[in-house]
C-alpha positions as a Python dict, from the first residue, in 0.01 Angstrom:
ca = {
    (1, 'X'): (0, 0, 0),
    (2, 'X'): (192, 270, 153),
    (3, 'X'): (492, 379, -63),
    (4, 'X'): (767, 588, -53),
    (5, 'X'): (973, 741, -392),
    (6, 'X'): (1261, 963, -353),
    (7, 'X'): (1318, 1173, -639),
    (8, 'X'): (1097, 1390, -814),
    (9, 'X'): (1239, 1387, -1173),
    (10, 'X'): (1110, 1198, -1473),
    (11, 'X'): (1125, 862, -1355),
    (12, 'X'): (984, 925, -964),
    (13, 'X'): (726, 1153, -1136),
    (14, 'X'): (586, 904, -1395),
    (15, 'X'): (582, 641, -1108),
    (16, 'X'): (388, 861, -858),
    (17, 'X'): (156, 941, -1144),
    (18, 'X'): (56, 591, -1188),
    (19, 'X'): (33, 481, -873),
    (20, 'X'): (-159, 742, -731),
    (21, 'X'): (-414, 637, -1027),
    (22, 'X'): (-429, 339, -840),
    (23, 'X'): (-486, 481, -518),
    (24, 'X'): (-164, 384, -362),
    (25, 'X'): (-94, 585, -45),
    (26, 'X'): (203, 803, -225),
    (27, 'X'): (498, 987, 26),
    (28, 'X'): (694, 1182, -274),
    (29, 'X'): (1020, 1328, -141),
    (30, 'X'): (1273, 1549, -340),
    (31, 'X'): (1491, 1851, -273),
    (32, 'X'): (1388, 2103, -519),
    (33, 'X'): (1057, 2322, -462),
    (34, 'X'): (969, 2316, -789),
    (35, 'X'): (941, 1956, -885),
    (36, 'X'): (746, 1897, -571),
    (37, 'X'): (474, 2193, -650),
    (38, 'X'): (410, 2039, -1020),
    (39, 'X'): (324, 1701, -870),
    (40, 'X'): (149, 1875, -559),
    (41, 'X'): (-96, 2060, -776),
    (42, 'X'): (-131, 1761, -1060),
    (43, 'X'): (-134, 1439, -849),
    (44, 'X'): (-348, 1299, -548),
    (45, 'X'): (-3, 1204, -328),
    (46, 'X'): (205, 1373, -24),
    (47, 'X'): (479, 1578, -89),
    (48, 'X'): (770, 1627, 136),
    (49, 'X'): (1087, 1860, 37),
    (50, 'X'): (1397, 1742, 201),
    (51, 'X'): (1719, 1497, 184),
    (52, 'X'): (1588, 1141, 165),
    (53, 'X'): (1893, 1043, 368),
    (54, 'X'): (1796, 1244, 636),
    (55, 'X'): (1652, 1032, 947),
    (56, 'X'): (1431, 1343, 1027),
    (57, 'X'): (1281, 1314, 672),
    (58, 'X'): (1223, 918, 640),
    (59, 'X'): (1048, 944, 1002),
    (60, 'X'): (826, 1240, 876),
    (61, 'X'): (718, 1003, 580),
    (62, 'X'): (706, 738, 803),
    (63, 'X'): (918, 468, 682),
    (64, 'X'): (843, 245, 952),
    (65, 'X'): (505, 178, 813),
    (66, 'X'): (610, 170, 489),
    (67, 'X'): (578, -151, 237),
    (68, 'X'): (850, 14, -35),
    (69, 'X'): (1077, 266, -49),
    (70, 'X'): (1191, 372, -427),
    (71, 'X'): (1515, 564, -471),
    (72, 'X'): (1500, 713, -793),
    (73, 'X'): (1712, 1041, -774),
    (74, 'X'): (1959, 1165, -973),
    (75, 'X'): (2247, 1000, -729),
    (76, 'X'): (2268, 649, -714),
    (77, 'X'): (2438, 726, -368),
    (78, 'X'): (2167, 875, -251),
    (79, 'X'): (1980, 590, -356),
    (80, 'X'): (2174, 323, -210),
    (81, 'X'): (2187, 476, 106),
    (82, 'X'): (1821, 585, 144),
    (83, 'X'): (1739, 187, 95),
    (84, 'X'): (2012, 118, 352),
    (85, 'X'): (1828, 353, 630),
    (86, 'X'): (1434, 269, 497),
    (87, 'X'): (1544, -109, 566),
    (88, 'X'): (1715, -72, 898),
    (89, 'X'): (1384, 167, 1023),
    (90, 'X'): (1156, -62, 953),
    (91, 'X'): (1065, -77, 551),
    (92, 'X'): (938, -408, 442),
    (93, 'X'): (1133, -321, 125),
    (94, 'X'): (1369, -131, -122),
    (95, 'X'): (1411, -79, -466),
    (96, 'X'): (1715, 182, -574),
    (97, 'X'): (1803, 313, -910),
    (98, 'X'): (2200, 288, -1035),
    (99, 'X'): (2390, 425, -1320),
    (100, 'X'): (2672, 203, -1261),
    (101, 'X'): (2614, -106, -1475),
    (102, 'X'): (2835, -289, -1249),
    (103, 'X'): (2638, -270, -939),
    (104, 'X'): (2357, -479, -1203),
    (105, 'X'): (2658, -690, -1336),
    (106, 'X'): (2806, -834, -1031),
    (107, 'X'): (2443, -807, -782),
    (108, 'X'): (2512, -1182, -742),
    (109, 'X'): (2877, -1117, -625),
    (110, 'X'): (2816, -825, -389),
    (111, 'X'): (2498, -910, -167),
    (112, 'X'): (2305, -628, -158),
    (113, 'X'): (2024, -773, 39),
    (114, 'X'): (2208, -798, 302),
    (115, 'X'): (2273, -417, 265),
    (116, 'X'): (1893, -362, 266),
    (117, 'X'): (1858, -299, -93),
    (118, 'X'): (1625, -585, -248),
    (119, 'X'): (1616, -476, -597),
    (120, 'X'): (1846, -244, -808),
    (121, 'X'): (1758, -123, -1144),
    (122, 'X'): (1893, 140, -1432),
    (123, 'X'): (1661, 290, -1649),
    (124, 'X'): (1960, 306, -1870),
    (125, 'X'): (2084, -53, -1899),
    (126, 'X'): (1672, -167, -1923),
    (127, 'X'): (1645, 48, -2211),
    (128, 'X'): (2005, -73, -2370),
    (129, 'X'): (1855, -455, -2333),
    (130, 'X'): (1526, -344, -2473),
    (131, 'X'): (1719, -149, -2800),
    (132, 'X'): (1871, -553, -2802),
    (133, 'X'): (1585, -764, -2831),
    (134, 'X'): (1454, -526, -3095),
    (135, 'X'): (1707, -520, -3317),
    (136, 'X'): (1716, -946, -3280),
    (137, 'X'): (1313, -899, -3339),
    (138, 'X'): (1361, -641, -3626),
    (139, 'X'): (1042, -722, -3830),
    (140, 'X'): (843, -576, -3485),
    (141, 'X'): (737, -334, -3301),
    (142, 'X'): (793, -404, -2989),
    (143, 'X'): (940, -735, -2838),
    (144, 'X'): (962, -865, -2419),
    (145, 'X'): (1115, -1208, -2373),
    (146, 'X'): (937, -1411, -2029),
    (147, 'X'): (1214, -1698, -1833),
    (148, 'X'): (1473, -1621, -2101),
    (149, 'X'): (1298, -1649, -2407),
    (150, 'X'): (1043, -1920, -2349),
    (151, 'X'): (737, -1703, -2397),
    (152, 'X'): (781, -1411, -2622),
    (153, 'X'): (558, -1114, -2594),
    (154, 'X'): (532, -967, -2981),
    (155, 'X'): (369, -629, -3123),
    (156, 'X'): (315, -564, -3476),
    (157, 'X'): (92, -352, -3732),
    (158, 'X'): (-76, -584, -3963),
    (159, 'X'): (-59, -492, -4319),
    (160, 'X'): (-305, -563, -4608),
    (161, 'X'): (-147, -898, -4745),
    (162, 'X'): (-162, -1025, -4373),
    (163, 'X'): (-356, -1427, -4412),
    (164, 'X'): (-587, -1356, -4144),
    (165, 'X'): (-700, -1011, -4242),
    (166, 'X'): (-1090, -982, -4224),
    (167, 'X'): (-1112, -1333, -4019),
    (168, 'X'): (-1243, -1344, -3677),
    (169, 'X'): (-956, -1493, -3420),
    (170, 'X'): (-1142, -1839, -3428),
    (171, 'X'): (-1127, -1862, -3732),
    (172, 'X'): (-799, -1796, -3792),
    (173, 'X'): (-732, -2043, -3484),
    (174, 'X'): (-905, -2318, -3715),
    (175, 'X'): (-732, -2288, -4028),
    (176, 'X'): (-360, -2232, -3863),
    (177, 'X'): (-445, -2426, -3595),
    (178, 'X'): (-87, -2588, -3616),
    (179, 'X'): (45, -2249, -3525),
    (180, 'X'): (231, -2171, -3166),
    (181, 'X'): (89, -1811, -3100),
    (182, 'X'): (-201, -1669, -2877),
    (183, 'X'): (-313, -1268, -2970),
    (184, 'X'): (-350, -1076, -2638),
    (185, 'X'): (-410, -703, -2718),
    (186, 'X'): (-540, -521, -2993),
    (187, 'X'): (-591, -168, -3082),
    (188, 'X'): (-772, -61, -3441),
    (189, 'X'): (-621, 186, -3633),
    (190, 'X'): (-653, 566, -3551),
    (191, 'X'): (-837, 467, -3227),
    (192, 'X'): (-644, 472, -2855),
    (193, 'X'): (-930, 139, -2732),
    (194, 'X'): (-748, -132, -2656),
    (195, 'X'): (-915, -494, -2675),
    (196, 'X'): (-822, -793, -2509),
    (197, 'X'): (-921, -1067, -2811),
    (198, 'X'): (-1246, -1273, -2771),
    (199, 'X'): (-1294, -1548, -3006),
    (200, 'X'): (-1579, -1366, -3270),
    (201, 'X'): (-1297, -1055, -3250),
    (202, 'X'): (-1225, -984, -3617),
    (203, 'X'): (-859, -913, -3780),
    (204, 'X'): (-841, -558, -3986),
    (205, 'X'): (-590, -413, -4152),
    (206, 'X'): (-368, -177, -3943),
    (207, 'X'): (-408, -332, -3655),
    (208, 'X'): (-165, -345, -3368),
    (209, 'X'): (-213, -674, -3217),
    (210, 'X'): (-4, -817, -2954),
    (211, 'X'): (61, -1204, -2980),
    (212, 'X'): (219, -1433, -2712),
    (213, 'X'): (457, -1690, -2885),
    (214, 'X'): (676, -2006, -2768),
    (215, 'X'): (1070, -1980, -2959),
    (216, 'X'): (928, -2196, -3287),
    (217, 'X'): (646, -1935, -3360),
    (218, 'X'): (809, -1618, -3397),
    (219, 'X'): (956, -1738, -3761),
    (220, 'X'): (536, -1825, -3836),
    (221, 'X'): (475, -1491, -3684),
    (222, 'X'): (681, -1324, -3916),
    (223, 'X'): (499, -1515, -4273),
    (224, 'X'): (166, -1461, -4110),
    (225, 'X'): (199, -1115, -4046),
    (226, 'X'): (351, -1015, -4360),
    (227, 'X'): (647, -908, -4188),
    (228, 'X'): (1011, -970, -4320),
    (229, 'X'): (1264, -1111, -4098),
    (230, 'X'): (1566, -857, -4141),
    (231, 'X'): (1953, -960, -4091),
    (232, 'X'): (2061, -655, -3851),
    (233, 'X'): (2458, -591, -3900),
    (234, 'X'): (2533, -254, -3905),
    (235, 'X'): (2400, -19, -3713),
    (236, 'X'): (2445, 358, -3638),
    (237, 'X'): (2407, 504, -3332),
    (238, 'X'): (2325, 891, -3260),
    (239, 'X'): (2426, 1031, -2912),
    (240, 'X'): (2636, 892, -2673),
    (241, 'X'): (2458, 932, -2366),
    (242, 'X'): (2418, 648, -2083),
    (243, 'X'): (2206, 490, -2313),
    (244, 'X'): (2399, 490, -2582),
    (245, 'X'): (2747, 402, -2463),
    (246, 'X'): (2500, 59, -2310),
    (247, 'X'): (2379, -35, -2632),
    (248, 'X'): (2707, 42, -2789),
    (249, 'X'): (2859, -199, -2599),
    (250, 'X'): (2593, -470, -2605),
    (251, 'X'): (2580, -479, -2946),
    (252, 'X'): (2966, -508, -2987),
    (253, 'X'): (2995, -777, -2786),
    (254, 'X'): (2730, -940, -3014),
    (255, 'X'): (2924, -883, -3270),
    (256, 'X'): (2716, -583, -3406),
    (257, 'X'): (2919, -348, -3634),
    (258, 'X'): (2826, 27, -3463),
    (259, 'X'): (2884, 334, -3562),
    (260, 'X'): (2820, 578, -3309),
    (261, 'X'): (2797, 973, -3363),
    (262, 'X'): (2819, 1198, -3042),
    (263, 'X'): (2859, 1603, -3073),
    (264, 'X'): (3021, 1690, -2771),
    (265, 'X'): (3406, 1613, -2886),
    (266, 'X'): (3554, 1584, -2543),
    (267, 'X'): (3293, 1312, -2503),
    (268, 'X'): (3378, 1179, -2808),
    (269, 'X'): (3744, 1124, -2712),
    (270, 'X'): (3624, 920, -2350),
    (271, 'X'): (3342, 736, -2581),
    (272, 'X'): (3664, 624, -2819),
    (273, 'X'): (3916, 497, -2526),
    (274, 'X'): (3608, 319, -2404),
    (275, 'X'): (3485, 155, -2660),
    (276, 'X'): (3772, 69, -2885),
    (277, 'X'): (3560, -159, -3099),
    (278, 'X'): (3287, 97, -3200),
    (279, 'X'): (3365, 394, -3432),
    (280, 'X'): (3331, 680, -3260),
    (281, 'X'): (3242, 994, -3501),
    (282, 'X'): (3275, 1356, -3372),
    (283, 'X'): (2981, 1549, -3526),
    (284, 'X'): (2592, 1645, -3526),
    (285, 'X'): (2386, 1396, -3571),
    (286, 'X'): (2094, 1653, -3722),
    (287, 'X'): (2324, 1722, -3992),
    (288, 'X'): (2186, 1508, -4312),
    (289, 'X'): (2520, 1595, -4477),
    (290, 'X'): (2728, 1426, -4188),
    (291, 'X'): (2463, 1126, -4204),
    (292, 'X'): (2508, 1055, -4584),
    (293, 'X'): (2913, 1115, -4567),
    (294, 'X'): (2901, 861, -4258),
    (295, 'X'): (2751, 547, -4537),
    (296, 'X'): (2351, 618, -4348),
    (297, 'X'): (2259, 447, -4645),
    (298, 'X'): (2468, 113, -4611),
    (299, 'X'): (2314, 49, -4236),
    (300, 'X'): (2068, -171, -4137),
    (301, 'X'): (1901, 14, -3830),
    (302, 'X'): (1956, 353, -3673),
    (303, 'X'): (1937, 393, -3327),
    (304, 'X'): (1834, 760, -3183),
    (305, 'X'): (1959, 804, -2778),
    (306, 'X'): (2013, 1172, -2755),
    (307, 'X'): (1844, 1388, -2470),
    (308, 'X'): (1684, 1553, -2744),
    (309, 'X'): (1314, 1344, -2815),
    (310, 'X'): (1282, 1543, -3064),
    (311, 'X'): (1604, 1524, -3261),
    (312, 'X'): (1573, 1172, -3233),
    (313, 'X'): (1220, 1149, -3396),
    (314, 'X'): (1333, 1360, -3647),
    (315, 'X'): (1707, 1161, -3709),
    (316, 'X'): (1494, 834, -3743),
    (317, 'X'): (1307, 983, -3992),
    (318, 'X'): (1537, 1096, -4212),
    (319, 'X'): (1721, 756, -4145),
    (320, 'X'): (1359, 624, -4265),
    (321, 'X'): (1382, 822, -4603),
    (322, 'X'): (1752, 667, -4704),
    (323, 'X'): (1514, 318, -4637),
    (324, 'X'): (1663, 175, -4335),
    (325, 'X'): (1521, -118, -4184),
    (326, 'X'): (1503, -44, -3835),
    (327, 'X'): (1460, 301, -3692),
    (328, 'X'): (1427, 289, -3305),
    (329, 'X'): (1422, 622, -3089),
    (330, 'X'): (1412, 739, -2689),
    (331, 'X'): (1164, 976, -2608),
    (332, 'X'): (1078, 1120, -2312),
    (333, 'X'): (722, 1245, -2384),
    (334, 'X'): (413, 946, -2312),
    (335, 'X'): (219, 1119, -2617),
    (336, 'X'): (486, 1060, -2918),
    (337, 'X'): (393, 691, -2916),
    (338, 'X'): (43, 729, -3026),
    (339, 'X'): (235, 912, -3305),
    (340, 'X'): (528, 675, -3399),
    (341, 'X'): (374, 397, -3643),
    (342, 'X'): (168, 721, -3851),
    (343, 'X'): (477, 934, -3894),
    (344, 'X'): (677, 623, -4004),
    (345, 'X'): (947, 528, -3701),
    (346, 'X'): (944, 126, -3602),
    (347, 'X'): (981, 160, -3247),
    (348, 'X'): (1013, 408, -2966),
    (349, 'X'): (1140, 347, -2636),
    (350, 'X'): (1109, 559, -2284),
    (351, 'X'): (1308, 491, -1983),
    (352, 'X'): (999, 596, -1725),
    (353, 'X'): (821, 335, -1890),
    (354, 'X'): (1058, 35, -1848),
    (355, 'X'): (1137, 139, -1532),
    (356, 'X'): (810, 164, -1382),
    (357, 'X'): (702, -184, -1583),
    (358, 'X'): (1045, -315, -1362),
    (359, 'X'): (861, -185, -1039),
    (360, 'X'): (519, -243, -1063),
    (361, 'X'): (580, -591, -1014),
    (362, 'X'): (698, -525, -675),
    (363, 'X'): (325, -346, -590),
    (364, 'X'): (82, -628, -785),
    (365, 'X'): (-56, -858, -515),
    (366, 'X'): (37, -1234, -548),
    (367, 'X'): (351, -1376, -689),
    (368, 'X'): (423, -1159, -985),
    (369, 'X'): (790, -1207, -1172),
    (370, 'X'): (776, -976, -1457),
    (371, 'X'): (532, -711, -1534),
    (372, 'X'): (512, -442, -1851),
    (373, 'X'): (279, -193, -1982),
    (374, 'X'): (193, -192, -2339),
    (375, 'X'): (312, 122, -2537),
    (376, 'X'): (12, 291, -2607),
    (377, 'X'): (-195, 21, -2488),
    (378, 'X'): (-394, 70, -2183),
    (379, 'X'): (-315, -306, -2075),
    (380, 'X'): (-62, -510, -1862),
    (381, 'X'): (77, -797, -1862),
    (382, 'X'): (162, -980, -1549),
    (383, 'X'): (356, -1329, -1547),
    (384, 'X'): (216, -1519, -1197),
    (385, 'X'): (360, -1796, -1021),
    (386, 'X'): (135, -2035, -914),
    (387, 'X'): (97, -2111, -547),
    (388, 'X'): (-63, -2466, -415),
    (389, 'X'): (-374, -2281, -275),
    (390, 'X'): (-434, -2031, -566),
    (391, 'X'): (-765, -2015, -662),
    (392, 'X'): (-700, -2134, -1033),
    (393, 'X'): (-437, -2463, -916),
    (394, 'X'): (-587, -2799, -1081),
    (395, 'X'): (-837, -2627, -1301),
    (396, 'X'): (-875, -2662, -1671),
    (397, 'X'): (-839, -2281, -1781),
    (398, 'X'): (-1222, -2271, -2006),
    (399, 'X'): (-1332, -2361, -1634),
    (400, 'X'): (-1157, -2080, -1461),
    (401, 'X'): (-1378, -1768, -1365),
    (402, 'X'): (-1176, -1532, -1624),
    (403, 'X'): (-1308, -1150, -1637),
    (404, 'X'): (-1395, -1123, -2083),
    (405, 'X'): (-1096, -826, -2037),
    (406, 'X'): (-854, -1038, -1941),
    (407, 'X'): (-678, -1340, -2134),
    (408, 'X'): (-413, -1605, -2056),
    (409, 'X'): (-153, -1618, -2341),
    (410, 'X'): (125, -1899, -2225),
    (411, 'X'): (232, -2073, -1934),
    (412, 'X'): (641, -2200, -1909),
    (413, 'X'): (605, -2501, -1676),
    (414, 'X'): (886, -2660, -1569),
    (415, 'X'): (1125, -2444, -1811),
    (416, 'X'): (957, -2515, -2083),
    (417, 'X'): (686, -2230, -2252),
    (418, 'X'): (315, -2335, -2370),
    (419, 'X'): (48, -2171, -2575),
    (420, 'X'): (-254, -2215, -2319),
    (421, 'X'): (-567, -2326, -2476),
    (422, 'X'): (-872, -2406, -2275),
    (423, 'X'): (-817, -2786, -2243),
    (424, 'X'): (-505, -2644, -2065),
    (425, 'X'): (-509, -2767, -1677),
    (426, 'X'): (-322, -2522, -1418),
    (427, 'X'): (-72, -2659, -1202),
    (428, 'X'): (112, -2542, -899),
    (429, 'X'): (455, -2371, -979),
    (430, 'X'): (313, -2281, -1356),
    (431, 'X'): (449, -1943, -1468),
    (432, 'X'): (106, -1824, -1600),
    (433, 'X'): (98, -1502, -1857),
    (434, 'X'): (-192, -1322, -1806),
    (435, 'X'): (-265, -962, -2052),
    (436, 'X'): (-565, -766, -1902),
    (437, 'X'): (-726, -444, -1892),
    (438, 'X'): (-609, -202, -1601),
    (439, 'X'): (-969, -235, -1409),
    (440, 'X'): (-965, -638, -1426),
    (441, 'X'): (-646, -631, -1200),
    (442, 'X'): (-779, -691, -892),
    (443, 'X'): (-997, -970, -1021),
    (444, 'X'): (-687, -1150, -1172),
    (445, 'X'): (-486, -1074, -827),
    (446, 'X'): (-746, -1232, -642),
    (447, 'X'): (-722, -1602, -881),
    (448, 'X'): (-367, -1610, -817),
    (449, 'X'): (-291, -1509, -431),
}
């Protein structure tokens, strides 16, 4: 697939990384010399230094023979217009990145298809949604909801008082077989292998396992992992970037109690007259004294946004030592989530990530509807709808061809989510959840085009 991303920063970098490790015909195009000689020298893709608004540009990256063009600069006008021009010159299609929530709020209202622009996204807002579901998942790790809710995508470390600790996932199967979960992913402690689950896999403590659940399983997810299910109230924001002002607001209108601490005191100020429900504290955030004066102790989670990864690691843990329930952090570095669960943080979050989980979908071959990456996980999973001629329509799944690194964890059928056993028969227009290893792709396109 030939593709073309504007904007070499960290989002159009991270995306050109992975697709060129797919061997995606990559056109990266970005204004600064520098950015463009980093991922020159480090990745297998073109380069091309210039305005991606200019006509002169798009035709030297030929856009006419282009399947997607990506607009992920720093200017969402930039964006919006580069989609504009890559549609009307011949692009197949457009995806552009926006800071203004709006533009995402009111997509329905203002048809920007008809502007040329079939997708917009904000890194921002995704990660503001994702801060959401984990704070409503706050015994977790890590939490994606497929067709609002019906199948829920849950990670979690087992501990030692875990039921199925030591038994193999038949097993388990057999004696909770009343359950509503499947487990999709697992990586053993201290080791960066991912497994997709066979049925002689065995349970061990420290395990991060992945499990696909219908709405009625996550409260037997929560026994049977020897999680607690924690009420999330009050909550205490530090920074008030993009971000931050996104979840502030969410969580508001949820009727969240949030406390959010910015540094920068003009900012401050705006933050206040914006969001007149939150309270808006004028300080820095890496001061423990501020912290304790500011009741850290009396909140449930503490949420870490700054454009500091580091601060925010190190916020969460101090928030950790006054025992909060829920520390969550943005980071901007791939590596710190092999390291959050060993230094003690619940969850991190990365805006490259969600974004590119938000695009890939657009590249996978057959009719793919949501797509995401495990953190730390070298897996995907892939929600496909079925088509009438797909290779897997009218089969029972135990008679489906299925690659051993690949596994189906739920289908939602007519609205309503499934746990997929074998006995399970396929049907045209199933929403089928499928979690597989990165070189079983292919295979998996090829049962659902």
């Amino acid at each position: 697939m030939k593709i073309i991303i504007a904007g070499a920063g960290e989002v159009g970098f991270h995306l050109a990384k992975l697709l060129s490790y797919e061997s995606q015909d990559i056109t990266l195009i970005d204004t600064q010399k520098e950015n463009l000689a980093y991922a020159d020298s480090h990745l297998d893709i073109r380069v091309l230094r210039g305005d991606a608004t200019s006509y002169a540009v798009l035709k030297d990256a030929q856009v006419q023979n282009s399947e997607l063009v990506i607009g992920v600069t720093s200017s969402e006008t930039t964006n919006i217009t580069l989609c504009m021009l890559a549609k009307q010159m011949g692009c197949k299609r457009t995806i552009a990145r926006v800071s203004n929530s709006e533009f995402i709020d009111k997509k329905d209202t203002i048809k920007f298809s008809e502007l040329g622009i079939d997708e917009l996204i904000s890194p921002e807002e995704l990660a503001a949604v994702e801060i959401q579901l984990l704070l409503n998942k706050s015994g977790f790790n890590d939490t994606y909801e497929f067709e609002q809710g019906e199948l829920i995508m849950i990670g979690v470390s087992l501990e030692k008082n875990a039921p199925f600790i030591g038994k193999m996932v038949k097993e388990a199967a057999n004696i909770f077989s009343e359950l509503h979960f499947m487990p999709i992913a697992l990586q053993r402690l201290g080791t960066q292998y991912t497994l997709i689950p066979r049925g002689d896999t065995v349970f061990k403590e420290g395990d991060t396992v992945y499990f696909i659940t219908v709405k009625e399983g996550v409260d037997e997810l929560y026994k049977l992992t020897g999680k607690k299910k924690k009420e999330i109230k009050n909550v205490m924001i530090l920074g008030g970037s993009k971000v931050g002002f996104k979840a502030a607001r969410d969580l508001c209108e949820k009727n969240f109690n949030v406390k959010l601490i910015e540094k920068d005191k003009e900012k401050a100020f705006d933050l206040s007259d914006d969001l007149p429900n939150v309270l808006v504290i004028n300080g820095d955030g890496r001061n423990v004294e501020l912290l304790e004066e500011e009741s850290l102790e009396s909140m449930d989670a503490f949420i870490a946004v700054t454009g500091n990864s580091e601060t925010n690691i190190m916020s969460c843990l101090v928030a950790k030592s006054k025992h909060i329930r829920k520390t969550i952090a943005l980071v901007e570095n791939m590596d710190y989530f092999q390291l959050s669960h060993s230094i003690g943080i619940d969850s991190l979050i990365n805006k490259k990530l969600l974004a590119a989980n938000h695009i890939f979908r657009h590249i996978r071959k057959g009719e793919v509807v949501a797509l995401m990456r495990l953190n730390n996980l070298n897996a995907e999973i892939l929600e496909f709808v079925v088509k009438p001629d797909s290779k897997v329509t009218g089969k029972v799944i135990r008679h489906v061809d299925f690659p051993t690194t690949a596994t189906i964890g739920g289908v939602v059928r007519n609205g309503k989510g499934y746990i997929a056993l074998g006995g399970f028969e396929i049907m045209a227009g199933d929403r089928v959840v499928v979690c597989c290893l990165p070189e079983t792709i292919p295979a998996i396109e090829r049962l659902f085009l």
